[in-house]
C-alpha positions in Angstrom: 119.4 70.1 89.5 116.3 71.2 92.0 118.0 71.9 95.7 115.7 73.0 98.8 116.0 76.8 99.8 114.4 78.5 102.9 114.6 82.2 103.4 113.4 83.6 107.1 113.3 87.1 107.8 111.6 88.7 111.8 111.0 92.2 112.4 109.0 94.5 114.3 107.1 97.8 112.8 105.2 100.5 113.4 101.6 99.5 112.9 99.0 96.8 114.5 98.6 93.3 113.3 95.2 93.7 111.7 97.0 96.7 109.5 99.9 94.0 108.7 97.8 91.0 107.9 95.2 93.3 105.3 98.5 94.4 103.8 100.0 90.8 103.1 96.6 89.7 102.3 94.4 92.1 100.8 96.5 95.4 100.3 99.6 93.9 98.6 99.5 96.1 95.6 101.4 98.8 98.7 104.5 97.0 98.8 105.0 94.2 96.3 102.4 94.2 93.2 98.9 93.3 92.9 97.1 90.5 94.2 93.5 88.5 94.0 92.9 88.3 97.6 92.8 85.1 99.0 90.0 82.7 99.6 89.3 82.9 103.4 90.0 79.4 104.3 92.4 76.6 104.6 91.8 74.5 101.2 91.2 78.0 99.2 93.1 79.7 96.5 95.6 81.7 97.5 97.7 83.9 95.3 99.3 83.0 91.9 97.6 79.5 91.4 98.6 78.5 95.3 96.4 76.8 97.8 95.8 78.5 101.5 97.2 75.9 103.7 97.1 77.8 106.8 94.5 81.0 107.7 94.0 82.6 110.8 93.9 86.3 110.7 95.4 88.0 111.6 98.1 86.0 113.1 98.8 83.5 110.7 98.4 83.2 106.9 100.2 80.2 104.7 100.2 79.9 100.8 102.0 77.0 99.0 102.5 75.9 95.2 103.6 72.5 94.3 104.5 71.4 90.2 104.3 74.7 89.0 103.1 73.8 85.4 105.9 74.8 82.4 108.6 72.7 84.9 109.2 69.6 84.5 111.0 69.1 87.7 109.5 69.2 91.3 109.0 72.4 92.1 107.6 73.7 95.2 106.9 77.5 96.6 105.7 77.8 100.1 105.4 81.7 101.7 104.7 81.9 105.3 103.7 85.1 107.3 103.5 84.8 111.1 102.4 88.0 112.9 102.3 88.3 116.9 100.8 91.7 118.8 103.6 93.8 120.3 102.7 96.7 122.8 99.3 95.6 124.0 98.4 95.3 120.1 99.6 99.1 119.0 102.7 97.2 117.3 103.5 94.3 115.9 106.2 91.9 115.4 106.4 89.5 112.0 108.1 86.4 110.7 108.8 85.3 107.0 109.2 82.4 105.7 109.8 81.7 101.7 111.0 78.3 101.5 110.7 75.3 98.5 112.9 74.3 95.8 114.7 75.9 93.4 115.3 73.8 89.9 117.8 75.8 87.9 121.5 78.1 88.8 120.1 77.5 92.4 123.0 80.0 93.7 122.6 83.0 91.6 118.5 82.1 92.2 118.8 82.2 95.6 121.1 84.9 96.5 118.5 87.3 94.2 115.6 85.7 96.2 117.4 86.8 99.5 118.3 90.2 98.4 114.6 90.5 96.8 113.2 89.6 100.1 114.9 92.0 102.0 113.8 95.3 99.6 110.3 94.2 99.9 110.2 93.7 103.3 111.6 97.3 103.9 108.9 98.6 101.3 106.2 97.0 103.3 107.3 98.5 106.5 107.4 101.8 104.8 103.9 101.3 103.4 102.5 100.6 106.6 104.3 103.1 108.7 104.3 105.9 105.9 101.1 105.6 103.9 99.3 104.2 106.8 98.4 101.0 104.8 96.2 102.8 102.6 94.8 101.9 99.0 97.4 102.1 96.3 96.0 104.2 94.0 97.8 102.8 90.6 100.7 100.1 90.6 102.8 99.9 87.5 105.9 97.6 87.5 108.5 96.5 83.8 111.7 96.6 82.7 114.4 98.2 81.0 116.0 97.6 77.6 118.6 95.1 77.0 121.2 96.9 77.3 120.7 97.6 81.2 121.8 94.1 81.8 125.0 95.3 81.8 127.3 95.0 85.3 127.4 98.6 85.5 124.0 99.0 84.3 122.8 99.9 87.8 125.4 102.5 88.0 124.0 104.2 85.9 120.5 104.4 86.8 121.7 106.0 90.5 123.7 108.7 88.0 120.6 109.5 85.7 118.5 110.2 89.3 121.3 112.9 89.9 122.3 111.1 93.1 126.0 110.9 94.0 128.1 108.0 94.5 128.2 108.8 98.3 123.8 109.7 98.4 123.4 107.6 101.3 119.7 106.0 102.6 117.9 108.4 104.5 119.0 111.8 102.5 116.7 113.7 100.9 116.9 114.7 97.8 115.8 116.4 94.4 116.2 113.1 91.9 115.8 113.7 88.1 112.9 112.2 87.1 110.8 111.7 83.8 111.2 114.8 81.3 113.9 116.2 83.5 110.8 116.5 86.6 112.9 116.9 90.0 111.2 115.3 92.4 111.4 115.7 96.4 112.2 112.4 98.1 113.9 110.6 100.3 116.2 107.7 99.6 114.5 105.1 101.9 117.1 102.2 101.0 119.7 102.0 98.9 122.4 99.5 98.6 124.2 98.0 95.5 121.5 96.0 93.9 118.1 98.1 95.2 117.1 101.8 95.7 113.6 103.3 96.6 112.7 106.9 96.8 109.6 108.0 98.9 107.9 110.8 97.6 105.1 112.1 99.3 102.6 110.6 97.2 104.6 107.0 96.2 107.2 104.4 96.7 109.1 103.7 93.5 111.8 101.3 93.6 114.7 100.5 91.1 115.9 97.0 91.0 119.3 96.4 90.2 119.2 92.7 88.8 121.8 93.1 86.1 123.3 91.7 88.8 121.9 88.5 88.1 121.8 88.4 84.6 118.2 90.3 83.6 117.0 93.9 82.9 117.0 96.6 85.3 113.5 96.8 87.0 111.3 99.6 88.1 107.8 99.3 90.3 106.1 102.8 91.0 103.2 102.4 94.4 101.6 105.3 93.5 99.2 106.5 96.1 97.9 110.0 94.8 94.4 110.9 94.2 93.7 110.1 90.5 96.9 108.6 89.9 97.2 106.6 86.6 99.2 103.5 86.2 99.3 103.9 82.5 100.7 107.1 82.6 103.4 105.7 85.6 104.1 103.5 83.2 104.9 105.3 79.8 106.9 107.7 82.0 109.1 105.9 83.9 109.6 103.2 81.2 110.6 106.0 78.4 113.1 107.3 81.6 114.4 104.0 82.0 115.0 103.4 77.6 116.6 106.5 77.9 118.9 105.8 80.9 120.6 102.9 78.1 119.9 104.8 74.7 
């Protein structure tokens, strides 16, 4: 049965409005994945199949989707940035809004949609305030095997990093990476369903969503000169089958 949801999320961060708005409109590929830039104007296509239904950089930007096609109930998927100046303009201040309807196990969909939108909020405040908003380099996002949709299954992938029970967010660290590779980075969040590590030259973040029933989920931001998503990719994603062999 399709239910109505609205998620709303405010917070303030390190960097000017015109860096926020290029980042949830241009530059998304920094924080969340990839995305055709949106057609400049109220009426134009926004991202994913949605229409632009509000534009006015860079204070306001509205996309919404309606009878998403493959659903045969009414669907509806609205996403709403508001951004004011903070600090004579050297700051800003932001408000999000996800809201529409959810058609199927609206509970378990909205509790991950909640959680979701908290990690990659964070990630965008630590793309703007830590990588200066810059060009991502190569994106690369999958999942794990079947196996990792096991409770524990997260568990696990905090173990195979070589961080303790008790690694808290903010500690820096050596995590085990691909082929053993210890890399330098701070744990930027971590809570039981999402981790990120910040290296010095990306965001990677783990996604716990065994927790609602599917595979274990990786995304590597990778902002290093040359960097190759392909090569993230094969990586991470034999590190990950090998976390659940």
């Amino acid at each position: 049965m399709s239910k109505e949801f609205e998620i709303a999320r405010e917070f303030e961060v390190d960097a000017t409005p015109e860096q926020v708005w290029d980042a949830v409109t241009h530059n998304t590929g920094g924080w969340l994945w990839p995305e055709e830039p949106p057609e400049p104007r109220v009426g134009g296509k926004g991202a994913m199949g949605s229409t632009v239904t509000a534009w006015d950089p860079p204070h306001r930007y509205v996309n919404r989707t309606e009878d998403v096609e493959g659903i045969s109930e009414q669907t509806l998927n609205q996403l709403d940035y508001t951004i004011e100046p903070r600090d004579e303009g050297r700051r800003a201040w932001v408000r999000y809004v996800h809201s529409g309807i959810l058609v199927d196990d609206w509970d378990n969909q909205y509790d991950a949609a909640g959680r979701h939108t908290d990690f990659y909020l964070h990630t965008l405040r630590q793309f703007l305030t830590r990588f200066g908003g810059r060009p991502v380099v190569a994106f690369t996002t999958f999942d794990g095997p079947e196996a990792s949709k096991a409770p524990d299954a997260f568990d696990a992938v905090g173990r195979a990093l070589g961080l303790g029970d008790d690694t808290a967010e903010g500690a820096r660290v050596q995590a085990r990476g691909p082929e053993g590779q210890l890399l330098d980075a701070v744990v930027d969040f971590r809570n039981p369903y999402f981790l990120g590590l910040r290296t010095e030259d990306a965001l990677i973040r783990f996604f716990g969503r065994n927790h609602w029933g599917y595979p274990v989920g990786i995304s590597v931001h990778d902002f290093a000169p040359g960097a190759d998503a392909k090569a993230d990719e094969t990586a991470w994603q034999g590190w990950l089958n090998s976390v659940f062999a």
